[in-house]
N, C-alpha and C positions, 0 to 999 in steps of 0.2 A: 326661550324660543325667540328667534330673529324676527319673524316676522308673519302674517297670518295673513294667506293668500286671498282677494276676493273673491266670491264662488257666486252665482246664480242662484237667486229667489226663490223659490216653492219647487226646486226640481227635485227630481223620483231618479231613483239610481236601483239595480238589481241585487239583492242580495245573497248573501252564501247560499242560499236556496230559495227565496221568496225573492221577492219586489219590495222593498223598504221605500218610504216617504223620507225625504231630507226635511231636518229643523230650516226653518225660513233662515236666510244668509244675511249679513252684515258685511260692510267694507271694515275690517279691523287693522287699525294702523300699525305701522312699522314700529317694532320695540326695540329696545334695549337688548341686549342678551339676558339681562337679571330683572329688568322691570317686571311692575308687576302692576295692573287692570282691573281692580274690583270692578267697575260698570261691565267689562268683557270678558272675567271670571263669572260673574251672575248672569250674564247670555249663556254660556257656556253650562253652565250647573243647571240652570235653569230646565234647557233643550233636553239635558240627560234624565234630571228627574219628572220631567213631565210626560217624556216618550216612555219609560220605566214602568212609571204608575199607571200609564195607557194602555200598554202592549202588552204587557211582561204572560204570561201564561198564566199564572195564578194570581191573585189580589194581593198585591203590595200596599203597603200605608209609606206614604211622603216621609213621614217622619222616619220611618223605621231606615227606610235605604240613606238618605240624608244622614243620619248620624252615626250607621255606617260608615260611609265616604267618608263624613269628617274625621272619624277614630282613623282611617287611611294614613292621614298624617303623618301618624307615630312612625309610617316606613322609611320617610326621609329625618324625623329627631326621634327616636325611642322616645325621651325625656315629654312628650307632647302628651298629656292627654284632655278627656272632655266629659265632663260628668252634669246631670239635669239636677236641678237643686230649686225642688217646688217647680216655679213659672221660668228659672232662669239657668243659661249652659254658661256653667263654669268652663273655660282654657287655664289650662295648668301647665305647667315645664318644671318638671322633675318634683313634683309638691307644689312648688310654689305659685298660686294663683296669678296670672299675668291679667284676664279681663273677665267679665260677664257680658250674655248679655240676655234678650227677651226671649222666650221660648217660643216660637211660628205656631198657628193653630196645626195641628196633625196634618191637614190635605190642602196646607198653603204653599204651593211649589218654589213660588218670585220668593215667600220670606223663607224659607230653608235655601233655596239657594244664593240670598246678599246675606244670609246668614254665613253658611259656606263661606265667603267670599270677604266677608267681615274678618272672621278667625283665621284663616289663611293669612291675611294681609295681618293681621294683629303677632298673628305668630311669626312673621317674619320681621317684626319690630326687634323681638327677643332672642330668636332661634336664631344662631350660626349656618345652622344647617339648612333653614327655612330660607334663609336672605340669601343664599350662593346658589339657589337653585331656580330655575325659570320655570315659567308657568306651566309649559308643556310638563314637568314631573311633577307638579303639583295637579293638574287635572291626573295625571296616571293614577297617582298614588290616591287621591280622593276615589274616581269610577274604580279601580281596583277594589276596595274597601269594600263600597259600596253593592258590587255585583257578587262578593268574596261566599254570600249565605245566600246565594241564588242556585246557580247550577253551574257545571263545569263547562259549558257551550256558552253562554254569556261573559264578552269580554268586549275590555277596552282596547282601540289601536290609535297611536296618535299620527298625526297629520300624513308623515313619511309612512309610516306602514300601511294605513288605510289606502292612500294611494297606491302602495303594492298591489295591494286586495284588490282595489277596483281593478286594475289591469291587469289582475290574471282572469277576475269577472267579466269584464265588461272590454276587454282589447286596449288599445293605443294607439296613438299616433307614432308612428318607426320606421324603421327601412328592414326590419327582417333579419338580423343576425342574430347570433350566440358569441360569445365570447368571454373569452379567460384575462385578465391584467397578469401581463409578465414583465416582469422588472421593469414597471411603471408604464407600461402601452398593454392597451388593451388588444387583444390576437384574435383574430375571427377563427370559431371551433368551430362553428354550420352556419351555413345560406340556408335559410329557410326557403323555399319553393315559390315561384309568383308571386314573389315581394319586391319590391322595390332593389331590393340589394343585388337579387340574384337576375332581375333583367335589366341591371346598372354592367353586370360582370365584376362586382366582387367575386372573392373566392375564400377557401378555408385556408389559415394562416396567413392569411394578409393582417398588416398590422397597420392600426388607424392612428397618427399621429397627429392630427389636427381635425378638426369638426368646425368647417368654418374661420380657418385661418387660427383658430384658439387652442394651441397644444395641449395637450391632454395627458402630458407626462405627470406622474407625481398625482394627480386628482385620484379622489376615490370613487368607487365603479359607481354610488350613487351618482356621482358626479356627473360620469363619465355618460349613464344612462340619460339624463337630463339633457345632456349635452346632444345623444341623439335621437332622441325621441323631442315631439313637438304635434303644433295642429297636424291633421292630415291635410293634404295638396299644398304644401309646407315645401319650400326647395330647401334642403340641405348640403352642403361640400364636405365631401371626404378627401384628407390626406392620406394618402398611403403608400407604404414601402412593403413590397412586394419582393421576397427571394433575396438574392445575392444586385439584384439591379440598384445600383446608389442614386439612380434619379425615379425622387417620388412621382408618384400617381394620383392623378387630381381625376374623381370622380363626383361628378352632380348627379340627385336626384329626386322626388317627390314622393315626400312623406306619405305613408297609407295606413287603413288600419289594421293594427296587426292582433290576430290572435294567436296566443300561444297553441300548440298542433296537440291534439288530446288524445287523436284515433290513429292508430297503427293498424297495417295488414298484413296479410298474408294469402297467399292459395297453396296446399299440398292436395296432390289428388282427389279434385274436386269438391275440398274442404276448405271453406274461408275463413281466416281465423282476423277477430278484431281484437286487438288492444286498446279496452278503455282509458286512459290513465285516472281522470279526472273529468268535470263538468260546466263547463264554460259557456259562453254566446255563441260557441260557432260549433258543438261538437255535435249535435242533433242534425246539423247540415253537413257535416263533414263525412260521417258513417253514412249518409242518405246517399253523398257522392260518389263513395265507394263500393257501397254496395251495389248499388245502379252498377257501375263500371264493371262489377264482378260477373253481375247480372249477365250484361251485354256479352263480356269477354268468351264467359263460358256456356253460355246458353243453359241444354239440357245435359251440359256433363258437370253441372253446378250439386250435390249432392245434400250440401247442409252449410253450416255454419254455428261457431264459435263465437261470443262474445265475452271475452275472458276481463273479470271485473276485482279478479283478485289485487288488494292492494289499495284498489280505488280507493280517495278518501270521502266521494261525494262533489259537492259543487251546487251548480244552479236547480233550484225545482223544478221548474217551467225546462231544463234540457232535459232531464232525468225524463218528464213525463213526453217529449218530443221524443225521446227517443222510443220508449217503450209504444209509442203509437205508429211507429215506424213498421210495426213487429207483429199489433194487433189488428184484427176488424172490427171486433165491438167491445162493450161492457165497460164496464170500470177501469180506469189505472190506478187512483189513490185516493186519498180522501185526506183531506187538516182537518183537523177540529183545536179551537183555541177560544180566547177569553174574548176578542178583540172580533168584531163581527167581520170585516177585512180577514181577519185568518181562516177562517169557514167556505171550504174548496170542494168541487168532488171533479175530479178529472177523468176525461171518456175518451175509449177511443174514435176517432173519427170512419174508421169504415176503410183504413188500407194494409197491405203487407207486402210492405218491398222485395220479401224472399217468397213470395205467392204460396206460403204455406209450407214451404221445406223443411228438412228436420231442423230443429236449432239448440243448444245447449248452451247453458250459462254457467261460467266459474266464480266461484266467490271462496271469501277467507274469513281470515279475522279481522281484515283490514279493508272488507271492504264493506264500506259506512254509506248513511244517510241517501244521498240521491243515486249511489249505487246500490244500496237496497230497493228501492222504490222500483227501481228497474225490473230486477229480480224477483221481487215479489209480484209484478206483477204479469208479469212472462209465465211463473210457475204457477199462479191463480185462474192465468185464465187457459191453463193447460195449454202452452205454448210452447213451453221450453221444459226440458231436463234441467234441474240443478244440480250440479255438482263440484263439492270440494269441502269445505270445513261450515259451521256457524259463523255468520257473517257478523260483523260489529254490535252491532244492536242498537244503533244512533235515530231513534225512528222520531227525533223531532225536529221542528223548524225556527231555523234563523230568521227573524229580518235583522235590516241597518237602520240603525239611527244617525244618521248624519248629523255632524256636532258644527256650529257656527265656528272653530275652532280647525276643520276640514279632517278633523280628524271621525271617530263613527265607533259603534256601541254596535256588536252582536249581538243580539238578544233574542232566547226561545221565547216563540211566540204559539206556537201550537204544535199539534202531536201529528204524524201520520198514522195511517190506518189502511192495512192493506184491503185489495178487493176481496176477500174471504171473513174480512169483521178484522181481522187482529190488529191490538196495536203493537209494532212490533219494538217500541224502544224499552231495552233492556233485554229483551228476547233475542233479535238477530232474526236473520231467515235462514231455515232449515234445509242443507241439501237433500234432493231426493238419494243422491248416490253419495256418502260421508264416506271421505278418505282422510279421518284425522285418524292417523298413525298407524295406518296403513302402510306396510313396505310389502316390497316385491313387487310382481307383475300388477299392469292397469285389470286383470282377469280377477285377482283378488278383491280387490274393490269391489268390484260389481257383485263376485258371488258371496262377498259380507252381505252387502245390500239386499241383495236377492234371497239369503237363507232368510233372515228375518224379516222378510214382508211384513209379516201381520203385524210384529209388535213397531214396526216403524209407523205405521198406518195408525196404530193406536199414538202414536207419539205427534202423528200429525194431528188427530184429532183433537187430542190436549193442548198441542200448539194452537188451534185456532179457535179456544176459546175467548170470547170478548172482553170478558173480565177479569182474565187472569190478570192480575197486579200484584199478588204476592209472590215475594220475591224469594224464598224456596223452593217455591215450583219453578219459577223460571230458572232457575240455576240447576236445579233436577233436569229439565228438559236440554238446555244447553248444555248441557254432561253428555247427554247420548249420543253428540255430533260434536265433542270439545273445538272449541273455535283456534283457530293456527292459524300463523302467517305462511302462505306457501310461495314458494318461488320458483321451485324446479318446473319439471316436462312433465312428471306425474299425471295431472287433472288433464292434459292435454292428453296422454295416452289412454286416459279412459275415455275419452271427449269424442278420440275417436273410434274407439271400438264403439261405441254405443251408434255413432254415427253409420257405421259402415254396417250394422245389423238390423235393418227394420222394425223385426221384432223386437229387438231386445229393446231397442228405442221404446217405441211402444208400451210395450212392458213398463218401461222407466217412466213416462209421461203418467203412467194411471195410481201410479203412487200415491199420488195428493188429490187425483181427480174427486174422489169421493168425498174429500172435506172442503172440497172448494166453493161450495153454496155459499153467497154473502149476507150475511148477518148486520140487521140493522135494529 
């Protein structure tokens, strides 16, 4: 790794779903491409196993994740390994003992991690493979390790990716485009709306060939991204060549912050259909925007509404729960329960509903996860909304971030959700009231599957919401009766709206779950 950026002291950043604490920041100096930092590898090891031992959901021991991480190793030299021998960890390459050294008391975090940091550096005395490689893949391969006997949602991202993350989290500094690299220039595909770009008068297919007088041929789109993203209120200069005109186009303008766009609409016959994609900083204000505007447009020839979440992967906790407040007047939205007294939530509605009670139905899949369930489960708890489409993922835990001195950050489950009915639904998913897994023909079909067997769906809710269901053949029995899919067709939409356009049937469909909906505590 080049170099490790300085970052800000005791700052809090949003995570995949939660609000994550940053590890306190250091200014770390400019390296080598292959140097290598025991004092700035044991900041780093450090951050990770102490936030681990802290947070993690269930009780972790120092030791245990620690020598994990370190067996990590072996990913960049097979030949590596590390075995406890009484008080002392032997390092080996391929048999051959290379060092020893003291074994850390079990909940000493500083000596497992210059321990860490000892053997890294020691193996890279020896290893070929050790010494060509930079620290940035030697922290991967150690947190990899490390997190490997944890859970599939705990993971490491380094410096470059974490910053992805943040900014698909938390926005940026930008001017608003999209764009493709074609044979070495980047091509603008969309102006995003009220961005800097689009009341500069870019346009689609304009090609940016300098950013600041600095051509941009030949760089890669990391590159190229850096190049125009920055603070916000940030002037920037665009070169651009524009059609068949041979004299470029010199456009200035001031950096803003930009969030990626999450919420799509639609109106068909006084049906408003939203597409969630995903759960960001601005998509609980974005739906609020639109549907107000919907509001307004259509008055009393407003009928219902769609908020179609199939696919969703999730995102922010704190949007998920903004948005389902959007929808409710009272009671519960969620609940965390976790090890870490910080993870322990219970989220209410505040007392509004932007659609003033109109009919409303929710789609979901197999892919739609964690803070897209949270949504859904809580619309269809508090007899709000029709569910309809397949078993939804069943992701029903919580990320925070660990922010690493290194800039790089550590997902890590920290606690479970809990819907407003008692259940916990990771592993489970959320059950639609109307299941259209594998379902063909008419949206009419659907419904009159659903409808002939009322009772025994009501029995399947019921067993869905029980508390403690945690064995895991029951829950794969119940997720049987509604098999979870990826859907992508019009399907759930055609039933979305017959159910919309019939009062009763609506109706009918809303009481489904009404009876098990009592919250259990």
């Amino acid at each position: 790794m080049a170099m490790y950026r300085k970052v800000l002291a005791g700052c809090f950043g949003l995570a995949a779903m939660v609000v994550g604490a940053c590890a306190p920041m250091t200014d770390f100096v400019t390296l080598d491409e292959k140097a290598f930092s025991q004092a700035q590898a044991t900041e780093v090891f450090a951050a990770a196993y102490g936030g681990v031992a802290d947070k993690y959901i269930d009780p972790v021991n120092v030791r245990d994740i620690a020598f994990e991480g370190i067996r990590g190793l072996g990913a960049i030299d097979p030949g590596l390994t590390i075995q406890e021998n009484g008080a002392t960890i032997v390092l080996s390459d391929s048999g051959r003992k290379i060092t020893s050294f003291e074994t850390p008391k079990a909940d000493d975090v500083k000596g497992w991690a210059e321990l860490t940091a000892k053997i890294s550096s020691a193996a890279r005395e020896e290893s070929a493979e050790m010494k060509s490689t930079d620290m940035e893949t030697i922290f991967e391969a150690v947190f990899d390790g490390m997190l490997s006997n944890l859970d599939i949602f705990s993971r490491y991202a380094g410096a470059q990716e974490a910053e992805r993350n943040r900014s698909k989290r938390d926005g940026f500094g930008g001017i608003g485009i999209r764009y493709r690299v074609r044979d070495g220039i980047p091509v603008i595909t969309e102006v995003l709306k009220k961005t800097p770009a689009a009341k500069s008068g870019l346009r689609k297919d304009d090609r940016i060939t300098h950013v600041d007088a600095t051509p941009l041929s030949g760089l890669s789109r990391h590159e190229i991204s850096r190049k125009l993203r920055g603070p916000t209120h940030t002037r920037v200069e665009l070169t651009v060549a524009r059609g068949d005109n041979p004299a470029p186009v010199i456009i200035a303008m001031e950096r803003a912050h930009i969030f990626a766009a999450t919420v799509e609409h639609s109106t068909k016959d006084g049906i408003v259909y939203f597409k969630v994609k995903s759960f960001n900083q601005d998509t609980a204000r974005s739906l609020a925007e639109k549907l107000r505007k919907a509001r307004l447009d259509l008055g009393d020839g407003m009928k219902g509404m769609v908020i179609d979440l199939r696919g969703n992967p999730g995102g922010l906790l704190k949007q998920s729960v903004k948005v389902a407040d959007l929808l409710l007047t009272q009671g519960q939205i969620v609940s965390t329960r976790g090890r870490h007294a910080d993870s322990i939530h219970h989220y209410e509605a505040s007392g509004r509903d932007l659609a003033d009670g109109l009919p409303l139905v929710v789609l979901v899949d197999g892919k739609s996860a964690s803070a897209a369930e949270i949504v859904a489960a809580a619309l269809q708890d508090r007899d709000r909304a029709v569910v309809i489409g397949t078993t939804s993922f069943g992701k029903g835990s919580v990320q925070t971030v660990l922010r690493l001195p290194n800039d790089g950050e550590i997902t890590l489950t920290w606690s479970r959700l809990i819907a407003p009915s008692g259940y916990m639904f990771h592993g489970l998913g959320i059950r639609p009231a109307i299941c259209t897994s594998g379902v063909k023909g008419a949206a009419r079909d659907a419904i009159k599957k659903g409808f002939a067997n009322r009772s025994k769906t009501e029995e399947t809710f019921v067993a869905w919401r029980q508390p403690g269901l945690r064995v895991e053949p029951k829950r794969s029995q119940l997720r049987a009766t509604c098999p979870s899919q990826r859907r992508r067709d019009d399907f759930e939409m055609q039933v979305a709206r017959q159910v919309l356009n019939d009062q009763a049937l609506y109706n009918r469909a809303l009481t489904f779950t009404a009876a098990t909906n009592e919250a259990r505590y």
